[in-house]
Residue frames as a rotation matrix with the C-alpha (Angstrom) as fourth column:
UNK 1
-0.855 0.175 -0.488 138.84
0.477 0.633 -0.609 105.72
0.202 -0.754 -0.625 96.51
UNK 2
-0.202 0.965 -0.168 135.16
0.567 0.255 0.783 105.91
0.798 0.063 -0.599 97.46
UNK 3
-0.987 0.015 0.161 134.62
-0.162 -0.073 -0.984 108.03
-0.003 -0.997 0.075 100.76
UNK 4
-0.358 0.910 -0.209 131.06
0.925 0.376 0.052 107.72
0.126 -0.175 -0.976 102.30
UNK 5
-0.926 -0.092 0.367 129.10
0.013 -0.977 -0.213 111.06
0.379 -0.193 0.905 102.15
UNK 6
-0.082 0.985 -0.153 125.80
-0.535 0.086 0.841 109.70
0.841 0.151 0.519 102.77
UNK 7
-0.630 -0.038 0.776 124.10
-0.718 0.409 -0.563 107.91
-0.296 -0.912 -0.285 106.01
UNK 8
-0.470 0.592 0.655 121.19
0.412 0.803 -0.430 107.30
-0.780 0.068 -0.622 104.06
UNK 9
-0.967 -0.092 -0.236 119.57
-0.202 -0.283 0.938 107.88
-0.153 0.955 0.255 100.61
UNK 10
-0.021 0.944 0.330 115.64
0.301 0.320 -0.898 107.97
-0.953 0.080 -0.291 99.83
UNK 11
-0.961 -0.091 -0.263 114.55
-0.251 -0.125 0.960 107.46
-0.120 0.988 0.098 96.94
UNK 12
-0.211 0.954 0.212 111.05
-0.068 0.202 -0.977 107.47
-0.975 -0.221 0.023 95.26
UNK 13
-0.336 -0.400 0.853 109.72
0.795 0.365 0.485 106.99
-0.505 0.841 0.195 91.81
UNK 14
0.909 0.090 -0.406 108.86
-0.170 -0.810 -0.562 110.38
-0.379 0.580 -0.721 90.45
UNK 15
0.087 -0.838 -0.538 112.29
-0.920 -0.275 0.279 109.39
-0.382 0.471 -0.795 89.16
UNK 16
0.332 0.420 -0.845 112.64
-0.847 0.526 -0.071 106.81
0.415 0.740 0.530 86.60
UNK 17
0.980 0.152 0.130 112.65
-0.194 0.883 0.427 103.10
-0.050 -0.444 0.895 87.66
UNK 18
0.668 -0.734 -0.124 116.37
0.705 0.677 -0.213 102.26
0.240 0.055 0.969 86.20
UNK 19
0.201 -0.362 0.910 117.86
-0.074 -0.932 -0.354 105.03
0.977 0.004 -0.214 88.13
UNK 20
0.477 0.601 0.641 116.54
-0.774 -0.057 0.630 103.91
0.415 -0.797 0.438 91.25
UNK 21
0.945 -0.241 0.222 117.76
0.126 0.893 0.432 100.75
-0.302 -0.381 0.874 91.13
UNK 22
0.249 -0.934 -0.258 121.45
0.684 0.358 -0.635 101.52
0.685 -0.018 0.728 90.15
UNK 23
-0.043 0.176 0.983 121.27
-0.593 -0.797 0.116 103.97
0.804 -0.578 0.139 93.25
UNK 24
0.609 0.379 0.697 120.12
-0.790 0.369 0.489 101.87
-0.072 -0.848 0.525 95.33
UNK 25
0.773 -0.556 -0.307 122.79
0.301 0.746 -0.594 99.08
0.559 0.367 0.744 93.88
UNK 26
0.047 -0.887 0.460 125.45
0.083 -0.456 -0.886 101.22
0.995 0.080 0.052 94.15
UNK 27
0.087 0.030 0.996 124.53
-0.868 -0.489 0.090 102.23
0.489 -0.872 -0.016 98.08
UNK 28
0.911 0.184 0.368 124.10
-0.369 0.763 0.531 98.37
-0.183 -0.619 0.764 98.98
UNK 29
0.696 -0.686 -0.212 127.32
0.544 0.697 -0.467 97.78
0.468 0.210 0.858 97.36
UNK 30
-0.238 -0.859 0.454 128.86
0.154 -0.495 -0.855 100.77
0.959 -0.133 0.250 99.38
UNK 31
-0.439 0.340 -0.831 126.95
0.878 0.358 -0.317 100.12
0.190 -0.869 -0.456 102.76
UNK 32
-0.942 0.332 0.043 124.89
-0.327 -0.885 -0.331 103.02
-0.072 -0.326 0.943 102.52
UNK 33
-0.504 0.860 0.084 121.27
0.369 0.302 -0.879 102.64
-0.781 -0.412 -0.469 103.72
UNK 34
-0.987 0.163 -0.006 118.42
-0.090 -0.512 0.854 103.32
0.136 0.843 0.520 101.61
UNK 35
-0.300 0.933 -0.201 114.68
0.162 -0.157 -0.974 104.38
-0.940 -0.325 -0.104 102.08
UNK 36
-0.957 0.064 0.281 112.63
0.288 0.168 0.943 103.68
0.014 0.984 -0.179 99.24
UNK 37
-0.451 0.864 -0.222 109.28
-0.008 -0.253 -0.967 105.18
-0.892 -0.435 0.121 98.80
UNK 38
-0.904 0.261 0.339 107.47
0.424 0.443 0.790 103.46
0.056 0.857 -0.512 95.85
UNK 39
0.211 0.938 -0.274 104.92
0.554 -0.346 -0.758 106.11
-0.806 0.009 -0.593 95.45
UNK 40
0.262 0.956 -0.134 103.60
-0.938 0.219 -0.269 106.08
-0.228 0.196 0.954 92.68
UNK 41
0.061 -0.142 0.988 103.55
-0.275 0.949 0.153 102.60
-0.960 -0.281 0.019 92.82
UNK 42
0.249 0.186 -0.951 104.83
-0.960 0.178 -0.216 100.38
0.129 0.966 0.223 89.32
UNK 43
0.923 0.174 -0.343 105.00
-0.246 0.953 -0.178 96.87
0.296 0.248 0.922 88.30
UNK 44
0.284 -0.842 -0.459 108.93
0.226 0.524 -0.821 96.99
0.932 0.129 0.339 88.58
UNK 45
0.581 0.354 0.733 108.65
-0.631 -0.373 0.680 98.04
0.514 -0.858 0.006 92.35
UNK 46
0.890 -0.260 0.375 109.90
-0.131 0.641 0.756 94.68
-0.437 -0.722 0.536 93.67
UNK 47
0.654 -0.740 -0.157 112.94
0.577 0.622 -0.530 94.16
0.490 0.257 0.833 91.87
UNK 48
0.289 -0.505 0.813 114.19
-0.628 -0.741 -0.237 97.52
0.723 -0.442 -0.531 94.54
UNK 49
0.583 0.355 0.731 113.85
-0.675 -0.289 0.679 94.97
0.452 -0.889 0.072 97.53
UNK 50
0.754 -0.590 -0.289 116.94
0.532 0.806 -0.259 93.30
0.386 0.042 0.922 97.22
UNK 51
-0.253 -0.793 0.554 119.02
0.544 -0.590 -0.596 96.91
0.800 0.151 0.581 97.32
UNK 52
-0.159 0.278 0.947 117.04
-0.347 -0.914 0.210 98.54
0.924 -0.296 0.242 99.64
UNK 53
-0.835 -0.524 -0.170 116.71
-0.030 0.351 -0.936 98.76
0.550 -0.776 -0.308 103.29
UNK 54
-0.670 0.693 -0.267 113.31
0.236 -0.143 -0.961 100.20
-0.704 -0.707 -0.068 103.82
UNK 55
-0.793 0.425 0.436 110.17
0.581 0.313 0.751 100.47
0.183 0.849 -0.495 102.07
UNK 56
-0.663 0.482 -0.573 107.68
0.293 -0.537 -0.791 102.73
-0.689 -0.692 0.215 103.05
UNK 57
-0.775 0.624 0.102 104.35
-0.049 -0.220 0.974 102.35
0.630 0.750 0.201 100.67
UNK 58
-0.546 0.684 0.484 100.85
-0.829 -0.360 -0.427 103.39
-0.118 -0.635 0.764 101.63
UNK 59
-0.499 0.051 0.865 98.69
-0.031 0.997 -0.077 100.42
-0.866 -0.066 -0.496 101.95
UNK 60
0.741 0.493 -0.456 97.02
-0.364 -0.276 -0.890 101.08
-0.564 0.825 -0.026 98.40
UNK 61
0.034 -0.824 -0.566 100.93
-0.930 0.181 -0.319 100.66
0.365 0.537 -0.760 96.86
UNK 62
-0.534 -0.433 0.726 100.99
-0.756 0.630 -0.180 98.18
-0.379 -0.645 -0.663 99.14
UNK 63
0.213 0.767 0.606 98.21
-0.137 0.637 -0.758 96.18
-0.967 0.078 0.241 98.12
UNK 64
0.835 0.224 -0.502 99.17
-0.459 -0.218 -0.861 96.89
-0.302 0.950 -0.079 94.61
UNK 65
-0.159 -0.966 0.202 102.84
-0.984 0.138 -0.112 96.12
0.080 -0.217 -0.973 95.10
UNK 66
-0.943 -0.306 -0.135 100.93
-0.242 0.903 -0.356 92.52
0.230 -0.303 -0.925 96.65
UNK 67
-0.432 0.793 -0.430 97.84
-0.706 -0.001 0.708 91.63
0.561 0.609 0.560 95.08
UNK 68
-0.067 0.102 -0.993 97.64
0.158 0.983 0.091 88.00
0.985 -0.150 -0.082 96.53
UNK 69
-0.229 -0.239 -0.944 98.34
0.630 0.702 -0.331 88.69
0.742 -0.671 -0.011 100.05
UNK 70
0.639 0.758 -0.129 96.89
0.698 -0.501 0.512 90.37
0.323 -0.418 -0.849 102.94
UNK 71
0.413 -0.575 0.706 98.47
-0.496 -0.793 -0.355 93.35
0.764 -0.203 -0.612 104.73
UNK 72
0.782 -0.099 0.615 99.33
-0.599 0.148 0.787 91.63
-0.169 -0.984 0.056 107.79
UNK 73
0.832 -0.254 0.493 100.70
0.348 0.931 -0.108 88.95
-0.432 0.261 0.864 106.12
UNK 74
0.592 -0.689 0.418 103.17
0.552 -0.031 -0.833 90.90
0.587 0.724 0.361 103.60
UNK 75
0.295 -0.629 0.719 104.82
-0.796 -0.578 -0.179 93.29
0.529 -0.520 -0.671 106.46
UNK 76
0.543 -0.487 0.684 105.35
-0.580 0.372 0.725 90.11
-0.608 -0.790 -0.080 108.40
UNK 77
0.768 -0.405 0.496 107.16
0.638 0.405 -0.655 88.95
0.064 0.819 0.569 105.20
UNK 78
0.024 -0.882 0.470 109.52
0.556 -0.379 -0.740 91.80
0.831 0.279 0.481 105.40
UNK 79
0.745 -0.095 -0.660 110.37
0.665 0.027 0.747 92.29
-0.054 -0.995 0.083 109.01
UNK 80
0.428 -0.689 -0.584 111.94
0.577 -0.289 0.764 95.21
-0.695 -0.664 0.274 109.77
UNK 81
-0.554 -0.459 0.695 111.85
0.698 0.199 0.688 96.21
-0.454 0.866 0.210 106.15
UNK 82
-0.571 0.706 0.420 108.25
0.682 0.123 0.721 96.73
0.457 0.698 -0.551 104.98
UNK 83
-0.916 0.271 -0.296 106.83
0.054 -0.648 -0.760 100.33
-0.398 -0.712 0.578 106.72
UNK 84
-0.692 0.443 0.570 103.31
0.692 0.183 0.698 100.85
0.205 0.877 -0.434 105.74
UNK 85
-0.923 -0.079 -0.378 101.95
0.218 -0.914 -0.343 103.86
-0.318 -0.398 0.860 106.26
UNK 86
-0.529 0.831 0.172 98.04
0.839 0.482 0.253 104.06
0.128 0.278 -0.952 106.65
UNK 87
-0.058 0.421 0.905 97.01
0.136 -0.895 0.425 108.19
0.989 0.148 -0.005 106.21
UNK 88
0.184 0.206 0.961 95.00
-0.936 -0.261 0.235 109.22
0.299 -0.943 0.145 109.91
UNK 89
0.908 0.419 0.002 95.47
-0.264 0.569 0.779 105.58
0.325 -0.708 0.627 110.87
UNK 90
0.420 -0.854 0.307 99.33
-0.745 -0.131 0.655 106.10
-0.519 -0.504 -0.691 111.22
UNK 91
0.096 -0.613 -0.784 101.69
-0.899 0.285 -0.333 102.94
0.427 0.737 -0.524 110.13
UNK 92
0.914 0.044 0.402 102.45
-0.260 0.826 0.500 99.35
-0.310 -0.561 0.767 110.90
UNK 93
-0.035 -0.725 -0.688 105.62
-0.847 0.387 -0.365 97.58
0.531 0.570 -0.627 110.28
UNK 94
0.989 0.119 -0.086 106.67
-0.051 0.826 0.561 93.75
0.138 -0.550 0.823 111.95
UNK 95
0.324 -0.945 0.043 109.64
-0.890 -0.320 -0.326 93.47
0.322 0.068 -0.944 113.92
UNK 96
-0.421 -0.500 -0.757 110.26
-0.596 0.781 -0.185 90.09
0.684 0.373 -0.627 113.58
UNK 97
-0.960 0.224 0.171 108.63
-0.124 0.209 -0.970 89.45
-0.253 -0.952 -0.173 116.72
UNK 98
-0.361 0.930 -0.075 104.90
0.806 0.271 -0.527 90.87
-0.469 -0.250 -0.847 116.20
UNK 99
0.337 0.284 0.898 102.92
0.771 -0.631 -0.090 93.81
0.541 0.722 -0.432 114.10
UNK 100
-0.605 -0.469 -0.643 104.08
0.763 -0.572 -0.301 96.93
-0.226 -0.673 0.704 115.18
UNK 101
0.318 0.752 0.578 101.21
0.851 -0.495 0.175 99.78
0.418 0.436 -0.797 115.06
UNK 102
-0.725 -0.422 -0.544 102.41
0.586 -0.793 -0.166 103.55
-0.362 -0.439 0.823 115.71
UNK 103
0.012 0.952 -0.307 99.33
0.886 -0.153 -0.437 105.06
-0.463 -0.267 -0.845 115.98
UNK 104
-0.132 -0.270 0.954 98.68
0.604 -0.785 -0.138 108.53
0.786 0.558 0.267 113.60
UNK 105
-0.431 0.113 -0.895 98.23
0.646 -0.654 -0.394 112.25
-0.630 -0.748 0.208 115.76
UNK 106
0.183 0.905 0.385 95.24
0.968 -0.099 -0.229 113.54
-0.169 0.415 -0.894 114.99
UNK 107
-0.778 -0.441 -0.448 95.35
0.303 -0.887 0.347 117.20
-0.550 0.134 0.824 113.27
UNK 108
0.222 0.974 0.045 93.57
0.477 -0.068 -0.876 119.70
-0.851 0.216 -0.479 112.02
UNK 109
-0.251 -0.545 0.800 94.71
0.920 0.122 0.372 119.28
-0.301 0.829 0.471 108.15
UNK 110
0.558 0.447 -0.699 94.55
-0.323 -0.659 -0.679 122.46
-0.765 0.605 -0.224 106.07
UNK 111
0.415 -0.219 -0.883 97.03
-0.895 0.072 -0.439 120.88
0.160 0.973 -0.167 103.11
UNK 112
0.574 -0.400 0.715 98.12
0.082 0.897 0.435 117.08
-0.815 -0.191 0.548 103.12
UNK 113
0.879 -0.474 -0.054 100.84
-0.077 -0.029 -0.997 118.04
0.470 0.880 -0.062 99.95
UNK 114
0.189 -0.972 0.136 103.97
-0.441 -0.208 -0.873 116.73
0.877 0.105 -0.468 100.79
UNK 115
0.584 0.073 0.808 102.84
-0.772 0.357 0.526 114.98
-0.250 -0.931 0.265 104.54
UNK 116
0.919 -0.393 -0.038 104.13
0.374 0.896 -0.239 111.28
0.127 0.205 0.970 102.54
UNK 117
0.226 -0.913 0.339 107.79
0.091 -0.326 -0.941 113.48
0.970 0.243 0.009 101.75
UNK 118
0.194 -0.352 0.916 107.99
-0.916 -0.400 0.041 114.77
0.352 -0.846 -0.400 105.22
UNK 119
0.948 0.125 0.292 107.05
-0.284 0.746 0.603 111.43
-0.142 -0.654 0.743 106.88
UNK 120
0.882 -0.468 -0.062 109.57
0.466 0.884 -0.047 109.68
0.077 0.012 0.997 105.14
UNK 121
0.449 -0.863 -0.232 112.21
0.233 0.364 -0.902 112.02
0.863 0.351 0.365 105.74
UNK 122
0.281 -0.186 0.941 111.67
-0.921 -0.328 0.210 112.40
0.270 -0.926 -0.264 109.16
UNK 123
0.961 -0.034 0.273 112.05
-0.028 0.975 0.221 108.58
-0.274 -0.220 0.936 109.12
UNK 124
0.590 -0.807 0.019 115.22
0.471 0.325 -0.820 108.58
0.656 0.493 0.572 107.23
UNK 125
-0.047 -0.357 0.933 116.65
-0.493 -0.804 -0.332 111.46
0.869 -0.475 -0.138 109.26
UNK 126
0.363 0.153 0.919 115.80
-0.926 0.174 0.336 109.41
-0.109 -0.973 0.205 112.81
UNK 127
0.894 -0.439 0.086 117.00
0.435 0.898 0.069 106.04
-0.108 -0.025 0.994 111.78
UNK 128
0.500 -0.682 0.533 120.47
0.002 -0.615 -0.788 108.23
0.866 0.395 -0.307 110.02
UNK 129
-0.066 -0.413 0.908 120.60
-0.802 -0.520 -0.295 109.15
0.594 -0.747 -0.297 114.06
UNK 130
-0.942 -0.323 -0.090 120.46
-0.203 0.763 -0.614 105.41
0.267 -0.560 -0.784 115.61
UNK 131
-0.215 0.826 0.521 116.72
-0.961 -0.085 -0.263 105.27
-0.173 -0.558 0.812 116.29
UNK 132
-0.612 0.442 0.655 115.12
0.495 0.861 -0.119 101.93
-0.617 0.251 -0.746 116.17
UNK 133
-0.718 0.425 0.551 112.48
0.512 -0.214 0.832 101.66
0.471 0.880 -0.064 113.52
UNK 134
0.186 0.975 0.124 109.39
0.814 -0.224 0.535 102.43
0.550 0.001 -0.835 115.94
UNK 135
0.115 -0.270 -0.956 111.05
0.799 -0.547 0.250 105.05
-0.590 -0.793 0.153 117.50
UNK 136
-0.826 -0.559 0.076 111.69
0.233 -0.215 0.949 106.60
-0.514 0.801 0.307 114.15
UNK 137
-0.490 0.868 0.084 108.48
0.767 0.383 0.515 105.72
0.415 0.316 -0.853 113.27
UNK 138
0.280 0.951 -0.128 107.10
0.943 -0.248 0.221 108.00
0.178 -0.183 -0.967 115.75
UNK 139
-0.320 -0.457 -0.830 109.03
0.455 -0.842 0.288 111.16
-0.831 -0.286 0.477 115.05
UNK 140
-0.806 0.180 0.564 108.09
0.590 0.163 0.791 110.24
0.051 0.970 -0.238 111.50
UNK 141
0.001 0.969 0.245 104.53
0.837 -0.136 0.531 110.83
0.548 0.205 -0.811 112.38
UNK 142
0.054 0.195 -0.979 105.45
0.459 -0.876 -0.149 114.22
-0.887 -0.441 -0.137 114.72
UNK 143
-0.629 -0.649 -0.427 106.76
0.275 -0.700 0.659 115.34
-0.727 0.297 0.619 111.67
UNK 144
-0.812 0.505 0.292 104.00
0.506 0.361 0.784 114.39
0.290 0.784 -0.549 108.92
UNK 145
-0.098 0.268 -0.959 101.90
0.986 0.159 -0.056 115.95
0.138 -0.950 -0.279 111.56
UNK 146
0.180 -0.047 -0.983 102.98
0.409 -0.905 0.118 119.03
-0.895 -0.423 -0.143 111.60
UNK 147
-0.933 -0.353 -0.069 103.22
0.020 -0.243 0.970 119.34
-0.359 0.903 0.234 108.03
UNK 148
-0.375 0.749 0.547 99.47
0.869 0.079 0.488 118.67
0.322 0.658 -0.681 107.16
UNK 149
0.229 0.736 -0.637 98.82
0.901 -0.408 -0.147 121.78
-0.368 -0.540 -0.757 109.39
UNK 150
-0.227 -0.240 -0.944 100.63
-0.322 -0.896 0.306 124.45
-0.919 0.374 0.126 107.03
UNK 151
0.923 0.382 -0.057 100.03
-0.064 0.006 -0.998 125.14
-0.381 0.924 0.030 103.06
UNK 152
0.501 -0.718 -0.484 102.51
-0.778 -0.128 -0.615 123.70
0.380 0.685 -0.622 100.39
UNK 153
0.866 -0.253 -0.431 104.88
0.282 0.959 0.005 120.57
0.412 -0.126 0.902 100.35
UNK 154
-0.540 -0.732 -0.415 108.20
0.663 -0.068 -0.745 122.41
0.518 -0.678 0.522 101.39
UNK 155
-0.155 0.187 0.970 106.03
-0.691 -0.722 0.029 125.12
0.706 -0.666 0.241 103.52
UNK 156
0.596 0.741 0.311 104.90
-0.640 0.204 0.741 122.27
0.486 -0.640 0.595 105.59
UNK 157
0.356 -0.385 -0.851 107.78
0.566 0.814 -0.132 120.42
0.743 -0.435 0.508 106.47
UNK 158
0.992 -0.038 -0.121 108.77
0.103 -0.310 0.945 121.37
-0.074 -0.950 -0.303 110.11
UNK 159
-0.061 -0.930 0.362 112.37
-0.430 -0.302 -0.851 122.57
0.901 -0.208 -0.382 111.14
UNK 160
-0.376 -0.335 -0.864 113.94
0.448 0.751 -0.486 120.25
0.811 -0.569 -0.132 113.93
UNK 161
-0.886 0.079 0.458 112.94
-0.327 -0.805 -0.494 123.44
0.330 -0.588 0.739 116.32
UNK 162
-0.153 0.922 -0.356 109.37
-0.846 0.064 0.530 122.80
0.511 0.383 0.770 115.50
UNK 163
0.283 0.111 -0.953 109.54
0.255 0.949 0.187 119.06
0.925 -0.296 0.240 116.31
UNK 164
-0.658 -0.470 -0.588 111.44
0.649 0.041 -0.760 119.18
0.382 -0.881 0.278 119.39
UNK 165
-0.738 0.561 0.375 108.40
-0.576 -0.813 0.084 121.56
0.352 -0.154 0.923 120.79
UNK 166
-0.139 0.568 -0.812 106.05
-0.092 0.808 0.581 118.69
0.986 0.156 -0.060 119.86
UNK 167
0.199 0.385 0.901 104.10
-0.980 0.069 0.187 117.81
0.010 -0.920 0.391 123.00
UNK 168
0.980 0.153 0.127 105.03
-0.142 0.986 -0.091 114.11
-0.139 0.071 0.988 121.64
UNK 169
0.528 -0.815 -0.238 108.61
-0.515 -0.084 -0.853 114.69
0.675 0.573 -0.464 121.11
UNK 170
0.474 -0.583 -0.660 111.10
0.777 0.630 0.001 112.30
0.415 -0.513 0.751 123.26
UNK 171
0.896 -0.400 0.190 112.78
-0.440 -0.752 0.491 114.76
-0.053 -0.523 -0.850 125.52
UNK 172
0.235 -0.851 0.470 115.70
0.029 0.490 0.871 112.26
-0.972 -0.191 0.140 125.48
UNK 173
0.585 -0.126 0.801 116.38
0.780 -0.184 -0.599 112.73
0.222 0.975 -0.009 121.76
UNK 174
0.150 -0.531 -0.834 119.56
0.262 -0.792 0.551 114.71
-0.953 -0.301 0.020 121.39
UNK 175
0.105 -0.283 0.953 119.22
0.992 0.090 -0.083 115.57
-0.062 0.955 0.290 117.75
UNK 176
-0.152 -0.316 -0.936 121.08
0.284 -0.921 0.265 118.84
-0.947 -0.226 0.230 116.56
């Protein structure tokens, strides 16, 4: 018997393409979420977005990912799905409703390595804990945040300590 060990699973493609997708199979057939981050973007990209709960390409992948159609247009295609993450100008997603824009926090970079890694797994990590997406969204960006201001991809990711400092952090966030 199967137990669940997992809330949520991110996956990106520095690992090969037919990995990904029987990962991401396997989790939709076992109700485990999945955060996909199609960076670097490839042709076989879409065939993840049946398995996969979230996306989360910059709008470059994006565009690439969806030649034909505008940004606005493809995130309100995948409501609730489609995160798109736009460097200093922060992210957008559509929650079925209207665009959602979660605005970046300005810093004063000294290494963007590893800001995309953090983002998304401060995203995975806040949705994991019940957040809605734009709530999630904007811990994401406390966390991405604080990560372009140290040197190195794991030096720069923040400890929960760190965040919860944040002058932007939710005080009402009980995350341990």
């Amino acid at each position: 018997m199967w137990e669940r060990y997992a809330d949520m699973v991110v996956l990106q493609n520095e690992v090969p393409h037919e990995v990904n997708l029987s990962i991401a199979r396997f989790c939709k057939e076992k109700g485990v979420k999945v955060l996909y981050n199609p960076a670097p973007a490839r042709s076989t990209d879409l065939e993840m977005l049946d398995f996969v709960d979230f996306i989360t390409p910059n709008e470059h992948e994006c565009q690439e990912l969806f030649p034909d159609k505008s940004l606005k247009d493809v995130v309100a295609s995948y409501s609730n799905k489609l995160i798109v993450t736009l460097g200093t100008k922060g992210s957008i997603f559509h929650d079925e409703e209207e665009l959602q824009e979660i605005p970046a926090i300005p810093a004063q970079a000294v290494d963007t390595t590893g800001a995309g890694d953090t983002f998304n797994a401060g995203l995975a990590y806040a949705i994991s804990k019940g957040l809605k997406i734009k709530e999630a969204l904007a811990f994401a960006t406390i966390a991405s945040q604080l990560s372009v201001q140290k040197f190195g991809a794991q030096g720069g990711m923040p400890y929960l300590k760190e965040m919860k400092e944040h002058p932007k952090y939710e005080k009402n966030l009980h995350f341990e």
